[in-house]
C-alpha positions, 0 to 999 in steps of 0.5 A: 361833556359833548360840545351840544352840552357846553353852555351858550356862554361859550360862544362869541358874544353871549356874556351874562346878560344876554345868556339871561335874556336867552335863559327866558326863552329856555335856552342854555346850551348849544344843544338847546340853541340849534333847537330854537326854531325860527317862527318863519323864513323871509326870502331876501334871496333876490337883489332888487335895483333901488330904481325899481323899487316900489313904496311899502316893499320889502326889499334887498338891495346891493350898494356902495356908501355914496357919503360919510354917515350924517348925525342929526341931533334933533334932542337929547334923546333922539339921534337921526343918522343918515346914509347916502347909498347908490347901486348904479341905477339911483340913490337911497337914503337910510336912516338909523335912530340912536344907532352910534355904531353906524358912523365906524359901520359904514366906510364910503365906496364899500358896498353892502347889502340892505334890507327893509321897507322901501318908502318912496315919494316920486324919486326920493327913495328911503329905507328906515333902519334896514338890516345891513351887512357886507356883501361878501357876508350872507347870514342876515341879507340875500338868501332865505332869513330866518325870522325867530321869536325873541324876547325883549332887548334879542334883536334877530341879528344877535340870534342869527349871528350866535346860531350861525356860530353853534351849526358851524361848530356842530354840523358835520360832527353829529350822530344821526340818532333816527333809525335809517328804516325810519327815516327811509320810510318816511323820507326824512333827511339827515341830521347835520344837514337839518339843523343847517338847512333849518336855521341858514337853507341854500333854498326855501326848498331845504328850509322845508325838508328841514321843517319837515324831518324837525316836525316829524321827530317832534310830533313822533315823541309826542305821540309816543308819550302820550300812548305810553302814558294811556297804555292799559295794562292788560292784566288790569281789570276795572270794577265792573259798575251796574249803572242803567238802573241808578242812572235812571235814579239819579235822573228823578233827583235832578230838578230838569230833563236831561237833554238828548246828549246828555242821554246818550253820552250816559249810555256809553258811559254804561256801556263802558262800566258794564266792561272789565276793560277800564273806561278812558272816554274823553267828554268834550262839551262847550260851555254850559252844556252840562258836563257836570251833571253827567259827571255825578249820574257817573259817580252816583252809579258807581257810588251805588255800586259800593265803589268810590268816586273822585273830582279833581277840578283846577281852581279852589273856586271850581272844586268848592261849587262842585261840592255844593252842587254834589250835596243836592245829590249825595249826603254830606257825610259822603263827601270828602272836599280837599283843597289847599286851604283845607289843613289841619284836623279837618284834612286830617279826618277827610284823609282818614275816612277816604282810606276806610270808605267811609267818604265814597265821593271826593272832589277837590283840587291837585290835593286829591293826587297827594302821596298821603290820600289812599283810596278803599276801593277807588273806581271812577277819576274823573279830571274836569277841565283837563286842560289845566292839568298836566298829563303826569297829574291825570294819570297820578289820579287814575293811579289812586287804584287798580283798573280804574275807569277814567273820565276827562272833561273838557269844556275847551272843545278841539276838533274831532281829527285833532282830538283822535291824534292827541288823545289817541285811544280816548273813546270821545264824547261830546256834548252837542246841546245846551239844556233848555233855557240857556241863553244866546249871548250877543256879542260886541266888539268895541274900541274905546270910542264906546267907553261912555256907552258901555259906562251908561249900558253897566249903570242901566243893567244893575238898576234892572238888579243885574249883575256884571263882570269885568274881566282884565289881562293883568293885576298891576299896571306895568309902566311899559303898557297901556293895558287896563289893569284889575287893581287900577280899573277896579278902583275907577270904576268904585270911585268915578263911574259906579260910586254908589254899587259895590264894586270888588276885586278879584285875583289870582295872587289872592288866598284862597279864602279871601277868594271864595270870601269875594266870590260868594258876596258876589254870588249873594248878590251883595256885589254888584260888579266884579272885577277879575283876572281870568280866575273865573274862566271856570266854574263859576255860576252866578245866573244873576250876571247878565253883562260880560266885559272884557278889557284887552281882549286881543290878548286873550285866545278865542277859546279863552274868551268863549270860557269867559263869556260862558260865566253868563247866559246861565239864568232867564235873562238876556246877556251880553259880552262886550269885548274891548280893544284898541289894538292888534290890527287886522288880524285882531279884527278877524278873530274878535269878530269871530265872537261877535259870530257865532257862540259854537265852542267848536267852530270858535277853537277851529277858528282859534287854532286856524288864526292864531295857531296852536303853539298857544291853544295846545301849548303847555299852559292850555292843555297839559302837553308838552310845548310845541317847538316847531310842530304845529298841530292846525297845518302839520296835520297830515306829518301827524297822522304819519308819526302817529302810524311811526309811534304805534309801529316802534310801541308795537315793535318794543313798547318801553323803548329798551332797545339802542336803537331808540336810546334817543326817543328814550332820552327825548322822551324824557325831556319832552315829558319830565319822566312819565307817571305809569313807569313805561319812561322813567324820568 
């Protein structure tokens, strides 16, 4: 075992208990710790005089303990201590809450340096619980800081002092595993240097060449995962479809016109079935924009072609509406439908006549991908919602046969330059118009003060025989939060403000039966409100709900919550989303007003990516991808596109990574991705 593999218990202070608390945050070995990048560096290089400092700055201050520390007991459970400091030029006093080791801390004459927020009222100068350390001492106070993104009960002076023990313990003992034409190419500097400068940079300008080599090597995995996992096998030809007649056909089934999008997004979609190269088109349409419907010309094409066609959608509630709305196009017999809840003799059957052919058109959930579901003659997979799939999923799907043409939906629209990076050699289609008579949904956003008003505006709107949804964060409420909880809203709003409607509640941790039983009481109209998770962010269509109100909406990403507010505006009548929240401060203000602006999907995930960054809109959860530690894909745009050029020149030079020299991206690789579907990296 080398010494990144040793587990963090190893080191000085890390016990059961806080190796836990870093368990939750993915790290367990010292190889693990010197990849826990800070989230940024605060400058605490510069020693300010106390006499100059000004109210409301941060600041780093060099001074000698003037007093022995006092302690004030204000109550049983609240302990003031209070220490005098002088630099020479004035005094400062600092004050701890509930901090007993401050007595034994601090020796009278000593100096020590101190870091924080300056309160000052004419000569009277304070600091509250300031960083402290010795001045000889230089990891938390008078240099460049790192400031890491911790969990609950890891304070920044625990995380620092640990990684401080793991680069002392490794730099200087490890193998540059980079190519030097590699790193002489692109300018990337050497390793031990890296993961010293990262954590604890002489200067802000070795913390940035640092970044610069760790986001490189980060996005340049990336980028070789993902054309790995889209490389078309040459020797592999699709089914050639003959589609522009049956697409015309399957036109004249449809109740309304096609839009111009539409149109043309089924033209290159033609284009792509008329060719032996499998189709691999990326269609990117916002919320409402008719994604689907274009999805089963595709498929009724290939149907007609005797091919077979899949769908697989997130969530049961999204497959389960797909189905029916397919039956307005296919016979029943047709169509195969596999979930989870689907067992026994039924899946059974589904399964066998999917193998003989007999059902040409299947749509359902991760069921579709099992080892057991053998496809005749499978010749379009088609994945809606591409985001909450990984990419081993999507490719097991598109693995159910040889050459298939592939179609990906996505109703979470990305920029066009960050979509060509991530989705490299896509074709991408997108979806630009809303059919006729979709609605524009205003948009509100309310602190609590409106409470009363919105309570009325509900009452008033279901007398008018409309519907609502209430949307919340959590199930439960949890003692340590304020957020308004589904099961604890949902019940007030029976009980107290709407005694007289039906009001249900809907969850993720509910089965699926109970769930598509709820569902369709609310799709009937028999339930006036529905209170939810955000296991309606997809799919569901229900024209009759014009009201939208969303509890806690700081806590959801811009994009999110343009999913969510798509469940209405899908009938004639005029809708509404109000979103509530009391918190989160001025950066909170700025994206939620971003709602109020504009109802653009596009310009909404530009300004998500921009505001909040895409450690969350492109993480694991949002789209599949491996989870960014320090790269981010909305500022390092232009890192991208050279590791993107790297990763294309390494695939071109050896395209499964079978040579030495990239022994590491192999391994990287594999612990990036966890072993990738087509067989190019084995996991």
């Amino acid at each position: 075992m080398t010494i990144m593999e040793n587990p963090i218990t190893a080191l000085n202070g890390v016990g059961e208990n806080r190796a836990g608390l870093f368990a939750k945050l993915g790290i367990r070995t010292i190889e693990d710790m010197l990849y826990f990048f800070p989230r940024y560096m605060e400058d605490r290089s510069n020693i300010t005089d106390i006499i100059s400092v000004k109210d409301g700055d941060n600041v780093c201050v060099l001074a000698s303990v003037v007093l022995k520390p006092q302690v004030m007991r204000v109550r049983n459970n609240l302990v003031i201590y209070k220490v005098l400091v002088d630099d020479g030029t004035a005094t400062m006093t600092l004050t701890w809450f509930n901090n007993k080791f401050i007595p034994n801390t601090f020796k009278v004459g000593e100096k020590y340096k101190f870091f924080g927020k300056v309160n000052r009222k004419g000569s009277k100068i304070e600091m509250a619980t300031p960083t402290y350390e010795k001045e000889e001492t230089n990891v938390h106070t008078g240099r460049v800081t790192p400031i890491y993104p911790l969990t609950k009960d890891l304070h920044q002076k625990t995380a620092r002092g640990i990684l401080k023990q793991c680069v002392d313990a490794v730099v200087g003992n490890i193998n540059e595993y980079l190519p030097n034409d590699i790193r002489a190419k692109y300018g990337l500097c050497e390793l031990n240097y890296a993961f010293s400068s990262i954590h604890f940079p002489e200067t802000a300008q070795d913390y940035t060449r640092a970044r610069y080599r760790f986001v490189f090597e980060e996005l340049l995995i990336l980028q070789l995962g993902m054309l790995m996992m889209k490389k078309i096998d040459k020797t592999k030809k699709a089914p050639v479809i003959v589609s522009e007649e049956y697409i015309k056909e399957f036109k004249t089934k449809m109740p309304f016109e096609m839009t111009g999008a539409q149109r043309r997004v089924l033209a290159e979609i033609s284009a792509d079935f008329s060719d032996e190269k499998p189709m691999s088109r990326l269609l990117q349409g916002d919320v409402g924009s008719g994604k689907t419907v274009v999805a089963f010309a595709a498929m009724y094409a290939a149907v007609k072609n005797g091919f077979q066609a899949a769908l697989m959608a997130p969530t049961e509630v999204l497959a389960k509406q797909h189905y029916e709305s397919a039956l307005k196009y296919f016979e029943k017999e047709e169509i195969g439908f596999l979930t989870g809840s689907v067992t026994g003799k039924t899946k059974q059957s589904v399964i066998e006549k999917i193998k003989t052919g007999e059902v040409k058109i299947v749509i359902g959930t991760h069921a579709v991908i099992e080892d057991n579901i053998e496809f005749k003659n499978l010749a379009l997979a088609i994945t809606d919602e591409q985001h909450r799939f990984g990419v081993k999923q999507r490719a097991k799907l598109a693995g159910k046969g040889e050459g298939i043409h592939t179609l990906i939906m996505s109703a979470t629209p990305i920029p066009r330059t960050l979509a060509l990076i991530l989705y490299g050699d896509l074709d991408i289609s997108v979806l630009d118009e809303l059919p006729p008579g979709r609605q524009k949904i205003d948009t509100f956003y309310l602190n609590e003060d409106f409470r009363a008003r919105i309570n009325a505006f509900m009452r008033k709107k279901i007398e008018e025989g409309r519907q609502i949804y209430v949307i919340c964060p959590l199930i439960e409420e949890s003692e340590k939060s304020d957020m308004k909880a589904a099961t604890e809203l949902s019940e007030h709003l029976a009980k107290t403000i709407l005694p007289e409607y039906k009001v249900e509640l809907l969850h993720g941790r509910m089965k699926p039966k109970e769930k598509n039983e709820i569902m369709a009481r609310f799709a009937s109209g028999e339930t006036n409100v529905l209170v939810s998770t955000t296991v309606i962010e997809v799919g569901v269509n229900v024209p009759n709900a014009t009201v939208m109100i969303v509890e806690n909406a700081e806590r959801f990403g811009l994009s999110q919550l343009h999913q969510i507010r798509g469940r209405v505006g899908r009938g004639s009548e005029k809708s509404y989303c109000i979103l509530f929240s009391n918190g989160g401060g001025k950066n909170t203000e700025k994206r939620l007003e971003v709602m109020t602006k504009t109802n653009d999907g596009f310009e909404i995930s530009r300004r998500d990516l921009e505001l909040r960054g895409p450690g969350d809109f492109l993480g694991t959860r949002q789209h599949g991808l491996p989870e960014m530690k320090i790269a981010n894909l909305f500022t390092d745009m232009e890192i991208c596109k050279k590791a993107g050029e790297c990763a294309r020149l390494i695939l071109k030079k050896d395209e499964k990574l079978k040579s030495a020299e990239y022994a590491f991206l192999r391994q990287k690789l594999r612990k990036m991705f966890g072993g990738l579907a087509d067989g190019n990296v084995v996991g």
